[in-house]
N, C-alpha and C positions, 0 to 999 in steps of 0.2 A: 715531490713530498706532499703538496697540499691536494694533487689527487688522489694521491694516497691514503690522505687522512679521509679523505671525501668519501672513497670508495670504502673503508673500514665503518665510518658511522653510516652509510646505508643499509650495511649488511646486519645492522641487527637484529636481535633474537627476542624484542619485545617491546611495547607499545605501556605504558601509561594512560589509563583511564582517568582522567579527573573527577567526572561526572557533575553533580550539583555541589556549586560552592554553597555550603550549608553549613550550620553547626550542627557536630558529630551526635548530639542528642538527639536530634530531625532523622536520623538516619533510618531510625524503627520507624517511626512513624512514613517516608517515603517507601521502606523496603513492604509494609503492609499495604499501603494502597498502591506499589507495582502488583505485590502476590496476589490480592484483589480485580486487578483487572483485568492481569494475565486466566484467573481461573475463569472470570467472565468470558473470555478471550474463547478459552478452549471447550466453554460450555454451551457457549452461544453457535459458537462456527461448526462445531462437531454435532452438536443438536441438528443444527441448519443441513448440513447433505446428509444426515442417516435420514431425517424428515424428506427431502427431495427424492432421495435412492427409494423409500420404501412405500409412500405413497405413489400408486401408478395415475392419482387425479395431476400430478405438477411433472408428469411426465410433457415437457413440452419446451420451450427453446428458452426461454424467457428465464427458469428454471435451473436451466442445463447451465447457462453463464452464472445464476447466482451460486450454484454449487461449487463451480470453478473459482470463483471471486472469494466466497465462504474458506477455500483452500487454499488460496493466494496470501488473503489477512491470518489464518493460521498460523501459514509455513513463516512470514515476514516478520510478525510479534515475535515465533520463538527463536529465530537472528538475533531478536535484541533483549528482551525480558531475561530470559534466565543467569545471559553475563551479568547483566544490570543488577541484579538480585544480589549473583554473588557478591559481586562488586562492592555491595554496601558494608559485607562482614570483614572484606580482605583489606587487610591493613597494607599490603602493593597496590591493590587494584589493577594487575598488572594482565595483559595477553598477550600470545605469543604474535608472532610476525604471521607465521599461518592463520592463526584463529583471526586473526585482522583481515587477514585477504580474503578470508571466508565471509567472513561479517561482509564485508564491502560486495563481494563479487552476489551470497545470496539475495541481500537487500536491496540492491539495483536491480538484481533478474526478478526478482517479486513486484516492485512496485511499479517498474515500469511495466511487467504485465499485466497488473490493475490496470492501470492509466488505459490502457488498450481494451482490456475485456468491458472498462465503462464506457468505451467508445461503439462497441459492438453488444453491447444492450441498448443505449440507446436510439442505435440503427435497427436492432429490433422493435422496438417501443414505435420508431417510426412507421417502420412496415405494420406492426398490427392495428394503428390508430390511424394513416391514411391510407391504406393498401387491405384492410383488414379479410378481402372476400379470398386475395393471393398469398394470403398471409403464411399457410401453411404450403405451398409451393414455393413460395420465394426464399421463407424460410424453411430450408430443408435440412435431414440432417446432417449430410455431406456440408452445407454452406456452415454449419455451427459448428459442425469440428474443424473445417479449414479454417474459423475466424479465431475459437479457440486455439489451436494448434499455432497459428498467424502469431496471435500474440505471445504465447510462451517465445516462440523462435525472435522476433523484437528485442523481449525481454533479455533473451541468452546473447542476441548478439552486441545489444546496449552492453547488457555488464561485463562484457569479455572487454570490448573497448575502455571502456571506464576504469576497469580494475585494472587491466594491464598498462592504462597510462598513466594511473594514480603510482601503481608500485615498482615505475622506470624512475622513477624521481630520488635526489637521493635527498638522504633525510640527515643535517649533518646539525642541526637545531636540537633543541630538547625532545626527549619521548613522549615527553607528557602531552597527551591528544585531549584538549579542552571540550570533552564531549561524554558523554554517557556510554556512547557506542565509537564504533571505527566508520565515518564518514570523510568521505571527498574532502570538505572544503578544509574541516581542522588539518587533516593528514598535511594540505599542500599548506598551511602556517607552517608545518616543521621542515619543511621541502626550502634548503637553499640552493634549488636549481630555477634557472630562468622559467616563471610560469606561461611569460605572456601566450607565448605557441600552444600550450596546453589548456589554459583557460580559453583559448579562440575555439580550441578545437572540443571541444567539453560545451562552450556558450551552443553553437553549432549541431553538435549530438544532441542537445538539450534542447533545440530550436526543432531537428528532426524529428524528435520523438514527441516534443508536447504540442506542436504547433497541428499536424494533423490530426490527434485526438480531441481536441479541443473544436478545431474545423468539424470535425463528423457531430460531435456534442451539440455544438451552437445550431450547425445546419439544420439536426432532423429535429431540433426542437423548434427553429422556426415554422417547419412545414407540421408539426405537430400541435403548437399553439394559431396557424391561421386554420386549421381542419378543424381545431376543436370550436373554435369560435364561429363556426359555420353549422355550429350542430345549433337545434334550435331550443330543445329542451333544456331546459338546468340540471335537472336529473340527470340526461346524457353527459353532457358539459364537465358534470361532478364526478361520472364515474371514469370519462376520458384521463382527465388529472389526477385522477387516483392510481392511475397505474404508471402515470411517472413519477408523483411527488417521492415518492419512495427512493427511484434513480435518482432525481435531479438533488435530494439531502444528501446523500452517499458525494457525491461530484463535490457539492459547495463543498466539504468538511475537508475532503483529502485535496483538491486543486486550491482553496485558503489555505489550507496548512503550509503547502509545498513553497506557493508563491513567496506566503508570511517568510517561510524560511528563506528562501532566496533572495529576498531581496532587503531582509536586515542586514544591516552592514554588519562589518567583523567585527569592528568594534564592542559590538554590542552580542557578546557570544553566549551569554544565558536566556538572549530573546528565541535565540536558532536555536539553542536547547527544547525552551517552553513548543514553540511548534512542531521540531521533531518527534516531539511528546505526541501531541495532538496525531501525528498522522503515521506512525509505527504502534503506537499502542491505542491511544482513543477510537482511530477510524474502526483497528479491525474489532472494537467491541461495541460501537453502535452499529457496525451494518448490521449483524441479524438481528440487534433490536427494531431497525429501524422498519426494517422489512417485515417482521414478526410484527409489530404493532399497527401497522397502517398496511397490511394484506390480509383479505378474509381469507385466500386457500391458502396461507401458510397458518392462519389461524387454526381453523379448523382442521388440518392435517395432522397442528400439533396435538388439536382437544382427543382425533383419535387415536393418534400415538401413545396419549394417556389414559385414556381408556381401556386398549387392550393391554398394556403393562398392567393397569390395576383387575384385571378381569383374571392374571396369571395369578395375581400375586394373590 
């Protein structure tokens, strides 16, 4: 009988949003600064690869990833922004058991393919800054579509793993998922099946996937801050760091966010809210400012971008 009851309440047909314990007044005012940053979101990253695709000066590796990246924080914000919106007007707040698995399975294959394509700029940034004469040999573009291509396949096979051991679990707890979105860690609060196995193997997955992006990060930036500091000019010195400051802000914001998240305890579930925040919606609308403000060829790509619009018009 009581697996019975077990195997009925996992087979449910829908999930509870809680999202931000707020008063219902706050509501307009959150749902205008998500629609806010979500439009940022889609005018930034969309500006960013028709800008790369249409100028042939950013035709080059460096480029090529940010495009991918600019397409990664698009696809991942709109996973979460537009539930989240509705969300604020729907008196259920409710999602189906599908639309959950979606949510989970897209937003693991997206971020961990970030996590990866930062790892493989980086490694680019390394090559052009100590290797700069092989730089376009080494970087070829067979190696930047295999690194690209490398990390989608990561990503696809992180979230196949992750989804499908989040949604073995049964759920015989309340629906209501103490989250904005459909994430791991609330899912397994409503999960009365033994975690321990599941969080080893999840800690694990999590160790495989963040421990060598993080390894490739840290490495080529050692060998990229002892080369730079070997240059003798200041001038040189300045213009070496300027073409990672740009990478290494992107890094801080999303690996702080992730960690912040991780490693607040349950207890405390609207701190894992706030950073969730920070790195599904804030990350993907600072990188192309961040890139767009501190790069002259994205600068100027974009001045003639708007030049020749205004030349039609």
């Amino acid at each position: 009988m009581g697996d019975r009851e077990t195997s009925n309440h996992s087979e449910m047909t829908d999930f509870i949003l809680i999202g931000f314990r707020l008063q219902y007044e706050l509501h307009l005012l959150l749902f205008l600064i998500f629609l806010l940053v979500y439009v940022m979101i889609l005018l930034g990253n969309v500006g960013m690869m028709a800008i790369i695709m249409t100028d042939p000066r950013l035709n080059t590796p460096m480029y090529f990833f940010l495009g991918n990246l600019s397409f990664v924080d698009l696809f991942y914000s709109s996973v979460i922004a537009p539930k989240a919106m509705t969300n604020f007007w729907s008196e259920s707040k409710s999602i189906s058991f599908a639309g959950c698995v979606a949510q989970v399975f897209l937003f693991a294959l997206f971020i961990v393919t970030e996590g990866f394509l930062l790892a493989a700029m980086a490694y680019d940034r390394f090559i052009a800054i100590c290797n700069p004469l092989l730089y376009s040999v080494q970087m070829s573009a067979r190696l930047c579509t295999q690194l690209v291509a490398g990390s989608y396949f990561c990503g696809c096979i992180s979230s196949v793993l992750q989804t499908s051991m989040t949604f073995t679990l049964s759920f015989c707890a309340s629906r209501a998922i103490d989250h904005f979105y459909c994430d791991i860690r609330p899912l397994q609060r409503l999960s009365c099946s033994d975690l321990f196995i599941h969080r080893m193997v999840s800690f694990s997955l999590s160790t495989v996937i963040i421990l060598p992006t993080i390894i490739v990060i840290i490495v080529s930036y050692m060998y990229i801050v002892s080369t730079v500091l070997k240059i003798r000019s200041t001038e040189g010195r300045k213009k070496a760091f300027s073409t990672c400051s740009s990478h290494l802000g992107v890094v801080s914001v999303l690996y702080g966010a992730v960690f912040f998240m991780y490693l607040t305890p349950d207890r405390f579930p609207e701190l894992s809210k706030v950073a969730s925040l920070c790195y599904s919606l804030v990350t993907p609308m600072l990188n192309p400012l961040i890139y767009s403000l501190r790069n002259k060829d994205v600068k100027e790509a974009l001045k003639k971008l708007l030049e020749k619009k205004n030349s039609i018009l």
